[in-house]
N, C-alpha and C positions, 0 to 999 in steps of 0.2 A: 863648071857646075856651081848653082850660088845655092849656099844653104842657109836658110831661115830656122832661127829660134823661135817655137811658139811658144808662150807662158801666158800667166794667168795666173788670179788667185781661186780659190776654193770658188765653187757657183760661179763662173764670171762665163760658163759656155764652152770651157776651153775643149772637150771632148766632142762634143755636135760640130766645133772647126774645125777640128782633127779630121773629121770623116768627111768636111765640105773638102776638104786641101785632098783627100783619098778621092773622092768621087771626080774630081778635078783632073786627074790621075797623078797627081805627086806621090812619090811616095814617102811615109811620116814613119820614123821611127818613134817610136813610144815608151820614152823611158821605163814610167811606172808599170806598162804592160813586162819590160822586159826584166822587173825586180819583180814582180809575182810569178816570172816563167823561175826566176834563179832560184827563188825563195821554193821549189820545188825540184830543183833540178842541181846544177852545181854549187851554187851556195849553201845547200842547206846541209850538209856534213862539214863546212866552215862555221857556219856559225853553231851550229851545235856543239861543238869542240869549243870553241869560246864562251857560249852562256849556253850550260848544258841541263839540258829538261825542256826546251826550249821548240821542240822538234815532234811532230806525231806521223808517226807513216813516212816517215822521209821528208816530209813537210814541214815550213816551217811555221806556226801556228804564229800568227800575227800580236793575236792578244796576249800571249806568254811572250813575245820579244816586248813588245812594248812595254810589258810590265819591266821586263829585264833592263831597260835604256833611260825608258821616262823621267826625264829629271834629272841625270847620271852623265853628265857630259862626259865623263874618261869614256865610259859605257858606248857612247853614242858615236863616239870617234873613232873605237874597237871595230864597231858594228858596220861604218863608212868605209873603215881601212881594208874590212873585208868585201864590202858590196859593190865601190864604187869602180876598182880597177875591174871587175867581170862587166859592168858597166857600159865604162869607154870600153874593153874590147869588142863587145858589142856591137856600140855607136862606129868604132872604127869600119869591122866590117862591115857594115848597113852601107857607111857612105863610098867605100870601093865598089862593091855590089851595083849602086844606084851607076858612078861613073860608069864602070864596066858596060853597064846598058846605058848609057848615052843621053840619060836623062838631064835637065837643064836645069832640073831647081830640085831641092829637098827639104824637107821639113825634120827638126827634132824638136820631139815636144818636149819639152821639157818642165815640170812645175814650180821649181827653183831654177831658174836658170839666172837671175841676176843673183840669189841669197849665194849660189854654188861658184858665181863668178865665169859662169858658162857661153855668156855673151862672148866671150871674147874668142872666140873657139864660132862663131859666124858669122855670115856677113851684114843678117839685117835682123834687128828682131822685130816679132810680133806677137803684141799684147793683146787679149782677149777681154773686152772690159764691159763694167755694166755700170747702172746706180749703186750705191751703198744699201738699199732699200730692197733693191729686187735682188741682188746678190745675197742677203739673210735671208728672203723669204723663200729664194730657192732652197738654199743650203738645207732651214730648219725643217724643210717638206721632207726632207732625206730619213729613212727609217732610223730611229737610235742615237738622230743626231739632238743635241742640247744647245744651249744658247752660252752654255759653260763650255762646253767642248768646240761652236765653234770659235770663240774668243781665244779658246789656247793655242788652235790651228793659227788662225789671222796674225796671232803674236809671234809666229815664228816665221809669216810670211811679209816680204819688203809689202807696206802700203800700196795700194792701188794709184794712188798719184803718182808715187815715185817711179812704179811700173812703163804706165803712160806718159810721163815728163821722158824717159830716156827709149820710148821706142821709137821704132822707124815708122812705122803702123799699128794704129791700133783698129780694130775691129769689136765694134758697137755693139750688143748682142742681147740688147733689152728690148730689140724690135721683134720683129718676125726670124722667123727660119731663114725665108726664103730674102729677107735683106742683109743678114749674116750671109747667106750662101753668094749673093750677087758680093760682096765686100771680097769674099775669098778669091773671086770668079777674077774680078778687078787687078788684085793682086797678082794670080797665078799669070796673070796676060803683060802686068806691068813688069816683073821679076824676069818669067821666061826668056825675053828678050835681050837678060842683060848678064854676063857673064862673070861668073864669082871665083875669087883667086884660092876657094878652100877645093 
């Protein structure tokens, strides 16, 4: 089975590929989907023991951790050292799971996956990319979002050249829907056929 890294920065599409590579029928594991399942479910009596008030309903309130980490490297490496091992065992099951059913290719999305060093953990990656132009004017459309908020996202995300200089593929996503979806189509046909040592 070959497993693909998808990434992207903030607006670059990466979620409408996600569901092109689903419709496809790959199937994608979703990091950030599976920190919002933890962030309600086993993680969230972890971190509430570590930054406590932090937690409403058993949940864990996003804007009270952020407050808690923001800025706070010890804080943020606490907060990693609890999230990211429920994480990968996650990740681990998803990809025996897909083997077990005989599948040929898998996707993890992943939105840091070169900042986390993730790459190396698959066989090809693929970057989700657009203009510099149309990627803020997506973003700033977004409810609540600021031009100050997203500057501080971008800074902690590797640059978009650097993204696309070390992918395998990247996939254009300033066109249509429907020429992102032919990109994905391309892919899934190029890939399937070829067998990955993960």
């Amino acid at each position: 089975m070959l497993v693909l890294g998808l990434t992207g920065s903030i607006g670059m599409g990466k979620s409408t590929t996600s569901q092109f590579f689903r419709e496809a029928g790959v199937p994608v594991h979703d990091a950030d989907a599976v920190v919002h399942r933890l962030y309600s479910g086993a993680a969230a009596p972890l971190i509430e023991a570590a930054f406590p008030g932090v937690t409403t309903a058993g949940t864990v309130d996003r804007t009270r951790l952020g407050a808690a980490v923001l800025g706070k490297p010890e804080a943020l490496k606490k907060l990693e050292g609890i999230v990211h091992p429920l994480v990968q065992a996650e990740k681990t099951d998803f990809l025996a799971r897909c083997r077990a059913a005989g599948h040929q290719l898998a996707v993890l999305d992943i939105p840091l996956l070169f900042e986390t060093g993730g790459e190396a953990a698959v066989d090809a990656v693929v970057v989700v990319s657009a203009p510099a132009d149309v990627q803020r004017a997506r973003v700033l459309a977004r409810p609540g979002m600021t031009a100050e908020k997203l500057d501080a996202i971008l800074a902690r995300q590797m640059p978009d050249s650097d993204k696309r200089r070390r992918a395998h593929v990247v996939i254009d996503t300033s066109h249509s829907f429907e020429a992102a979806r032919r990109q994905v189509q391309s892919i899934v046909r190029a890939f399937a056929g070829s067998r990955g040592s993960h």
